[in-house]
N, C-alpha and C positions, 0 to 999 in steps of 0.2 A: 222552312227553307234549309236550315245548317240538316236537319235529320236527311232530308232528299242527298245533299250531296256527301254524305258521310256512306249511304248505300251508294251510290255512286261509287265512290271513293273503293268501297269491299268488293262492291262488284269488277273491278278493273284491275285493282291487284289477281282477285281471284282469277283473271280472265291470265292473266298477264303472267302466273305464276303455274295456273294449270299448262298451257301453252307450250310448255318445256319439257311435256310429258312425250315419247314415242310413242307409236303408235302399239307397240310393243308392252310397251309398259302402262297404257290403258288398256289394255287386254289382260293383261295381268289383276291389273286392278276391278276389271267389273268381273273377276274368276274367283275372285278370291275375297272373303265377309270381313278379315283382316289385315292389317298391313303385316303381319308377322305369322308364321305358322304356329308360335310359340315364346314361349320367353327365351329358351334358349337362341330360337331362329334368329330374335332382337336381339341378343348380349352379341352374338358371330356380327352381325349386321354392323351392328355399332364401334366394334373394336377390328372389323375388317372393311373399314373407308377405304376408298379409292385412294389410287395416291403413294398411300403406306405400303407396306410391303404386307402380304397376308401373313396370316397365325392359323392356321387348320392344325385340329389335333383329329385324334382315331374318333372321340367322341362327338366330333361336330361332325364328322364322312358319317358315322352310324347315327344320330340324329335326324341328320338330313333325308336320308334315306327312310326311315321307319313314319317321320312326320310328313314326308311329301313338301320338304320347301321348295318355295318358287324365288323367283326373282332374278336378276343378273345372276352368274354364278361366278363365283372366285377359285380360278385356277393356278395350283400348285402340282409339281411331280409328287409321285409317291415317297420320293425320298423327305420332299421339306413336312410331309404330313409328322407333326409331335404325336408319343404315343402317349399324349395326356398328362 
């Protein structure tokens, strides 16, 4: 009995948390075998949350571009781009 509602219990978060996804961004996700194009694509990802003000350097624009990331994309003018 406690095992049944403990799947229960994964199944409803899982329901509940997938839920929140666009339909965008499931599309995203069945295109793509990782959540990250790379380690660098993760480290940009992680240290350019919502919210916060972006960090782009010359090496994350040439990254970007050479690995094919996906995802939301974080825009800045050319001026705020660091050159590293």
């Amino acid at each position: 009995m406690a095992g049944r509602r403990g799947v229960i219990v994964l199944l409803g978060v899982g329901l509940l948390t997938g839920a929140c996804a666009s339909s965008q961004e499931w599309s995203d996700w069945r295109d793509h075998t990782s959540h990250f194009a790379s380690g660098q694509h993760g480290w940009f990802s992680m240290r350019n949350q919502a919210g916060k003000d972006a960090r782009v350097t010359r090496a994350d624009v040439d990254s970007a571009r050479s690995e094919g990331w996906w995802g939301r994309p974080v825009t800045v003018s050319s001026e705020q781009i660091l050159q590293n």
